[in-house]
C-alpha positions, -999 to 999 in steps of 0.1 A, spaced: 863 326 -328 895 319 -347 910 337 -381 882 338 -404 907 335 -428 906 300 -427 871 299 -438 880 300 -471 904 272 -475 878 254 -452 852 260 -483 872 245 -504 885 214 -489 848 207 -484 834 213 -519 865 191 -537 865 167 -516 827 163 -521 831 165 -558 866 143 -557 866 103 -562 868 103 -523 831 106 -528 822 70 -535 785 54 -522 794 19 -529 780 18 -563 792 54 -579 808 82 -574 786 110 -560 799 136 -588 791 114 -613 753 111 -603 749 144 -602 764 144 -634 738 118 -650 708 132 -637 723 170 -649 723 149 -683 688 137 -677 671 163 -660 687 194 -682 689 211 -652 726 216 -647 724 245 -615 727 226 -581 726 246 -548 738 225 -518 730 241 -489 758 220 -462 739 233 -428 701 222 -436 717 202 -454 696 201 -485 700 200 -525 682 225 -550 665 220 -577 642 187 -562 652 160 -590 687 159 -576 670 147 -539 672 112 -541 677 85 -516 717 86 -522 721 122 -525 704 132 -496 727 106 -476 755 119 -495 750 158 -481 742 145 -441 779 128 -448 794 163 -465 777 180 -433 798 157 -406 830 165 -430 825 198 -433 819 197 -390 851 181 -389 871 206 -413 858 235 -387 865 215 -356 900 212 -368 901 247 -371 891 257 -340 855 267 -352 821 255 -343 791 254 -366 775 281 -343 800 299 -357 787 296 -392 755 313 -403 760 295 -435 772 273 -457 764 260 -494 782 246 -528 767 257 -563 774 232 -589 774 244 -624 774 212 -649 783 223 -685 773 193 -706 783 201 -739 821 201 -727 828 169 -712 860 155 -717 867 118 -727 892 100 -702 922 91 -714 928 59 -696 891 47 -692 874 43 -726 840 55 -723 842 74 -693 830 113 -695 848 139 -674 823 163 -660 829 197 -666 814 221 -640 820 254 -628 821 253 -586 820 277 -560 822 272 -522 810 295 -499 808 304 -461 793 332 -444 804 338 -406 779 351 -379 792 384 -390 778 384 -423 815 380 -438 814 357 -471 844 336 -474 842 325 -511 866 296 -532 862 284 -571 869 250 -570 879 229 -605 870 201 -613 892 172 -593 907 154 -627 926 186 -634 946 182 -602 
């Protein structure tokens, strides 16, 4: 197996980009769903787990965010391939999402449009128990 070192950056690159305007279904992007039905729902705590790949609490599983996470899955089996890893060599792999909905910020170019705030954390744990742990911001403070 390679450096585990690059676990982390790997964890990461795969939580942003999920969370990023890269993320877009065709109709919206994929962050900002999660955001509306955080708004709806009042349940602002998502686990993704990437392997299974899955979404926690159940009202986030719909039709588009479950095909959403089999997408993140094949990215996130790229990022290791180009690293030299295998997903054999992870024992797991999720993104918690955080949504804090009394501190979304208005855009300043697109009247109307609410920056989600969230609070983000990537994490990957190798086949020897070893966490490999990123926060990720949110992608419109880049």
């Amino acid at each position: 197996m390679p450096s585990s070192k690059k676990l982390k950056s790997i964890a990461h690159n795969t939580a942003h980009s999920y969370l990023s305007l890269m993320n877009y279904d065709g109709k919206e992007y994929i962050v900002e769903r999660l955001f509306q039905i955080a708004k709806q729902s009042k349940q602002t705590n998502i686990l993704i787990n990437i392997l299974k790949p899955s979404i926690e609490p159940a009202v986030y599983a719909t039709v588009e965010i479950i095909d959403s996470l089999i997408y993140l899955k094949r990215d996130f089996e790229r990022l290791l391939s180009a690293e030299m890893f295998s997903i054999d060599d992870i024992k797991s792999a999720s993104i918690r999402v955080d949504f804090d909905l009394e501190g979304t910020k208005q855009s300043d170019n697109v009247p109307g449009l609410e920056l989600p705030r969230y609070k983000c954390t990537s994490e990957i744990v190798d086949l020897n128990g070893k966490s490999h742990l990123k926060e990720v911001v949110e992608w419109w403070k880049y």
